[in-house]
Residue, then its C-alpha position, 0 to 999 in steps of 0.5 A: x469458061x462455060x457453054x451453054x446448050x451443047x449437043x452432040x455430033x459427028x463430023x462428016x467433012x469441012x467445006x472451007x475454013x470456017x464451014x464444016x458438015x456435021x451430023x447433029x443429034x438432038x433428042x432421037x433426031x439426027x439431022x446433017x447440018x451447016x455448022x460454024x468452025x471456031x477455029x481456023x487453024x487446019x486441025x487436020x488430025x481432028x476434024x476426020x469423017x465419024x470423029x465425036x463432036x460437040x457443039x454449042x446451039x447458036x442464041x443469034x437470031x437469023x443465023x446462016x448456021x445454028x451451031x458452032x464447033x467447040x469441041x472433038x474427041x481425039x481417042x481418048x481425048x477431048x480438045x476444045x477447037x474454040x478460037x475464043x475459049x483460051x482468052x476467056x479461061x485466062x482471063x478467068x484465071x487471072x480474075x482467081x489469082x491463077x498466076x499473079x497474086x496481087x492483080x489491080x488491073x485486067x484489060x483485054x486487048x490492049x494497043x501497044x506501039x503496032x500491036x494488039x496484045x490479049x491482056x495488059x496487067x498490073x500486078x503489085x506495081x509490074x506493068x504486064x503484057x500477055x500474049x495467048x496462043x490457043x493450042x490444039x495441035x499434039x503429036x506424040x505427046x507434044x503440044x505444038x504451034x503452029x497448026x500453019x504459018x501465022x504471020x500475025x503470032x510471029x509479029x506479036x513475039x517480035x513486038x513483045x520483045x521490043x516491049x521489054x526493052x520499054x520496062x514492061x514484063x511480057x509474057x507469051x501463054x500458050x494454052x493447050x486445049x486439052x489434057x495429057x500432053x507432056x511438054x509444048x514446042x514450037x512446030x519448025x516444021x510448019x514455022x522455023x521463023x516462029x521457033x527462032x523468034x520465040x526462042x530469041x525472045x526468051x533468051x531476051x527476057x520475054x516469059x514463054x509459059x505453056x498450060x494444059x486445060x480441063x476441058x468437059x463437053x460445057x466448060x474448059x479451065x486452064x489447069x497444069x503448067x507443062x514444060x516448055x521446049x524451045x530448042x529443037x535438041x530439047x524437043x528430039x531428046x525429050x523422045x528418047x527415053x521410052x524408046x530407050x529402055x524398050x530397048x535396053x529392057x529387051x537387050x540389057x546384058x547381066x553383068x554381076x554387078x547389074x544384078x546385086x546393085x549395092x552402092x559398094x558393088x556399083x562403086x567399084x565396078x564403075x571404077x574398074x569399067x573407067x577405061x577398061x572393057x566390061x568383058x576383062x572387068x568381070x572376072x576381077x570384080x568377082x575376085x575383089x568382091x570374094x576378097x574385099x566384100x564391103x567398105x570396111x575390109x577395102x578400107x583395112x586392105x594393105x596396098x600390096x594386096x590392094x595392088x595385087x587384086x588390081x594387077x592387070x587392070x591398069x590406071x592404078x591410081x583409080x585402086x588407091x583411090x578407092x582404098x583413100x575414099x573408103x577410109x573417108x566414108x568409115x571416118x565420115x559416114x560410119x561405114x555407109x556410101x553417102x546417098x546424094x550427089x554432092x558428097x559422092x563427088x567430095x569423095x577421092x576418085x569420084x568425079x560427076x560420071x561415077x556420082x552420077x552413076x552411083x546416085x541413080x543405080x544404087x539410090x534411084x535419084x535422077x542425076x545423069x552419069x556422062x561418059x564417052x559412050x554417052x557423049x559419042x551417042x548423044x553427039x550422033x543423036x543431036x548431031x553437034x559439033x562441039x568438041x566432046x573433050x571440053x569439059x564445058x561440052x560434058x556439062x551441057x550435056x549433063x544439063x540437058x539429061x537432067x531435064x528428060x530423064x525419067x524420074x521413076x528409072x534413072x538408073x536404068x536410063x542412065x545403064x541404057x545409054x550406056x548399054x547403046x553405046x556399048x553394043x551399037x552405037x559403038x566407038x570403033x568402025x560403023x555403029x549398028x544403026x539398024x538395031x537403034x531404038x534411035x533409029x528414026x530419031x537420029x540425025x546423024x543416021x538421018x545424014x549418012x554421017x554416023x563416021x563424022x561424030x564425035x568431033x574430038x580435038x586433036x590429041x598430043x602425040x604421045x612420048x616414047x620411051x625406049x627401054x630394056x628389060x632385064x629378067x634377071x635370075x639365077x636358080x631360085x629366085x628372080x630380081x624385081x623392084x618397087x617402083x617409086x611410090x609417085x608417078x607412072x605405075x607408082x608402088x608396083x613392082x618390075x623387073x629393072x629396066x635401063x633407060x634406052x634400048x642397051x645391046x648385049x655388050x652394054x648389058x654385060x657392062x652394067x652388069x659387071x660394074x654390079x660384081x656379077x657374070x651372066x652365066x648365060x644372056x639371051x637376047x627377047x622378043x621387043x614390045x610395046x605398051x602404050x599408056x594415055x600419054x606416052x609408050x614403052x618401047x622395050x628391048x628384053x634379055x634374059x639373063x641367067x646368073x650363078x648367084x644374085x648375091x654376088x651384085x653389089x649392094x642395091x637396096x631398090x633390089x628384091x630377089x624373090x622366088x617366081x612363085x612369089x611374083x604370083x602370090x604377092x607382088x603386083x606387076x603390072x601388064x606393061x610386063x607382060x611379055x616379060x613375066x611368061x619367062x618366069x613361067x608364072x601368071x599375073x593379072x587376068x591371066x593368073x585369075x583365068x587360071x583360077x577359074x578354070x581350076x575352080x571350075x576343075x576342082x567343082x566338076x570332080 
């Protein structure tokens, strides 16, 4: 769409909503005139005192005003403020095959039922309405309409849809009258009943459609769709991101695995973060990666050795897992982690959080990683009360991130969320609202109500178990037994344990019917291990025997030396209280050892 005999200006103020003062500049003169507003809406954003503008000279004879506004400079901007120049460009679009391919018909402002929609269109046999809104309103970043209440754009959605239901194909075109915005959303703020209404009109089938424009000083054309965010959660998340990393570039923490991020080294460090603190993940994911450098050496590891690295970890099914998923990367994949989403998730052990997670750190492919910390966030953020156990709610979620993640970052957008929920935005007490890059945005915050997300289903209690354990040695070596290979804590190694909470006198029973006397029997300190759906109540004693051979034959019984214990046989920390009378170290404490030995040995 062209103009003709345009000259430059600058805006002094606007009289009333069609009259505005401008200082005109034609040739050398720079005259102050009376000129014509094309756009009624407030626009109070671009008509500022000194804005750039242009107008068109007016060819009608006897002409209260001899110009009309058609254009002003935002910065760097121009956006065109024709009322009239949207439906000229679409109709030029459509004319060029712009959107429908095969068009017959273009008739502009055609009556249906009440209405007067902009353009009736057959295409190919479809009987279309279109409906266009001229936008001219952006705030950072986001082109938005309403300027101001419009009673009439409100009936044309709701006839639209009625529409529908009659067989025809409508559409509502929003055109953005300049260039470099990144999405469209209805203004809730000046208009809550359009947003609803036009949201309700897409859920009934209505296209909703929004397009920037070239816009020059002579010419506007509609140029590029942009998305278009109708729910206002999708509005306020698509400003999270940059604000986002800002943050988590200034805050990031360096983690080893953050640092060298290699499929392998992601893979397992995720895997060991499930559940579990990143402080009491790092010095294990140093030892397994000195032990275990590559998917070929952990799909060789025996269990035994596998297990013994994990001890103290816990959740250790996610250990064999990982051995079961390395041997099907070497069977299926030659060794190398599968580089798309869907086969990491075929992998043992893998489910949408991990892949995701790998995709977008290791790969750079935009798939969002969803776990409680993100959940916890996002529910503050978005302030929704659905329950973040249901699996249905962690696909929404997921969904959502797909479609504001950007492209160019996922692993680190993916890291940041995380990162928030780790160090502000965290799970236990009040999050720490005042270091949010969120803080504006939140609607939690904004509400004072940060304690009351996220909503999560009542648990079930969880069982208790009463049991007692026996350290049970002589002078040279210790009694332990492997645990059955399926189940709670399968494989591992304990000490033996009697079902209940024994005294001393049934112990002494059980271990007679065994053939042997306790030299000495010494009553230990009770504890308590909790597991996802049941505790330990342990009673301990500490029973010294002449010679563990005088018990009668039990083949589940291993008599090993304590050292042992620490070198080979992987006990877990349900035990933990147990294993300090052998004067022996497992799990995190035999590894804090070795680095403070480590740390010895390199300062002599």
């Amino acid at each position: 769409m062209e103009y003709k005999d345009i000259v430059p200006g600058r805006f002094c103020e606007r009289k009333n909503r069609f009259i505005a003062q401008v200082e005109v500049q034609e040739g050398a003169q720079v005259h102050r005139e009376n000129v014509h507003v094309k756009n009624t809406g407030r626009c109070q954003e671009l008509f500022v005192p000194g804005a750039e503008v242009w107008l068109e000279k007016s060819a009608a004879k006897g002409r209260k005003t001899a110009y009309d506004l058609v254009g002003v400079k935002k910065g760097d901007v121009l956006v065109n403020v024709d009322s009239n120049a949207p439906n000229g460009a679409v109709r030029e679009w459509l004319e060029s095959g712009g959107y429908f391919k095969d068009v017959t018909l273009i008739r502009p402002e055609t009556v249906h039922g009440s209405s007067r929609f902009d353009f009736y269109v057959e295409a190919g046999g479809r009987k279309i309405f279109i409906e266009v809104k001229g936008v001219t309103l952006e705030r950072q970043s986001m082109a938005m309409f309403p300027d101001a209440p419009s009673l009439r754009a409100l009936k044309h959605v709701e006839e639209l849809r009625q529409a529908l239901g009659e067989g025809y194909e409508c559409y509502v075109l929003f055109v953005i009258q300049m260039k470099g915005v990144s999405g469209f959303t209805p203004n809730r703020e000046t208009q809550p009943e359009f947003a609803d209404a036009l949201l309700f009109a897409q859920r009934a089938g209505v296209r909703v459609l929004a397009y920037d424009c070239l816009v020059t000083q002579n010419s506007m054309r509609i140029s590029e769709p942009v998305p278009v965010i109708l729910d206002e959660d999708e509005a306020l998340l698509n400003h999270i991101a940059q604000p986002l990393l800002v943050w988590y570039d200034a805050n990031r923490r360096s983690l080893p695995w953050r640092e060298t991020p290699t499929p392998y080294r992601v893979w397992v460090s995720e895997i060991m973060l499930q559940q579990t603190r990143v402080e009491a993940v790092k010095p294990y994911f140093g030892r397994f990666m000195e032990e275990l450098p590559d998917i070929a050496a952990l799909a060789a590891a025996p269990e035994d050795v596998l297990l013994k690295l994990w001890e103290g970890l816990g959740y250790y099914s996610r250990a064999r897992n990982l051995k079961k998923a390395a041997v099907q990367i070497m069977e299926a994949y030659d060794g190398q982690m599968p580089a798309d989403f869907e086969s990491l998730k075929r992998l043992s052990g893998i489910g949408s959080y991990t892949a995701g997670a790998i995709a977008s750190i290791a790969f750079g492919l935009a798939v969002p990683a969803v776990d409680g910390n993100v959940l916890r966030v996002l529910s503050r953020l978005l302030s929704f009360d659905a329950d973040v156990l249901n699996p249905a709610v962690k696909r929404d979620v997921e969904q959502r991130l797909l479609t504001v993640m950007p492209k160019d970052r996922p692993g680190d957008f993916n890291q940041a969320l995380m990162e928030l929920g780790a160090m502000v935005c965290v799970p236990n007490g009040a999050p720490k609202c005042e270091e949010c890059p969120w803080n504006g945005l939140c609607r939690a915050n904004r509400d004072n109500a940060q304690l009351q997300y996220p909503k999560k289903s009542a648990k079930k209690p969880r069982q208790i178990e009463k049991r007692t354990v026996l350290v049970l040695r002589d002078a040279n070596r210790v009694a332990i037994r492997k645990r059955p290979k399926d189940g709670l804590l399968a494989g591992l190694y304990e000490f033996p344990s009697l079902d209940g909470h024994m005294s001393r006198e049934e112990v002494l029973l059980w271990l007679k019917e065994r053939g042997m006397d306790a030299v000495r029997i010494e009553k230990l300190p009770s504890a308590k291990h909790i597991f996802t759906h049941k505790e330990w109540h342990m009673n301990g004693y500490y029973v010294q025997a002449d010679r563990l051979e005088r018990m009668k034959a039990d083949d589940t019984l291993l008599f090993v030396e304590p050292e042992e214990t620490e070198e080979k046989y992987p006990i877990p920390s349900a035990y933990a209280a147990y294993t300090r009378y052998l004067d022996i170290k497992t799990g995190s404490s035999r590894i804090r050892a070795e680095i403070d030995r480590k740390k010895e040995e390199k300062g002599k």
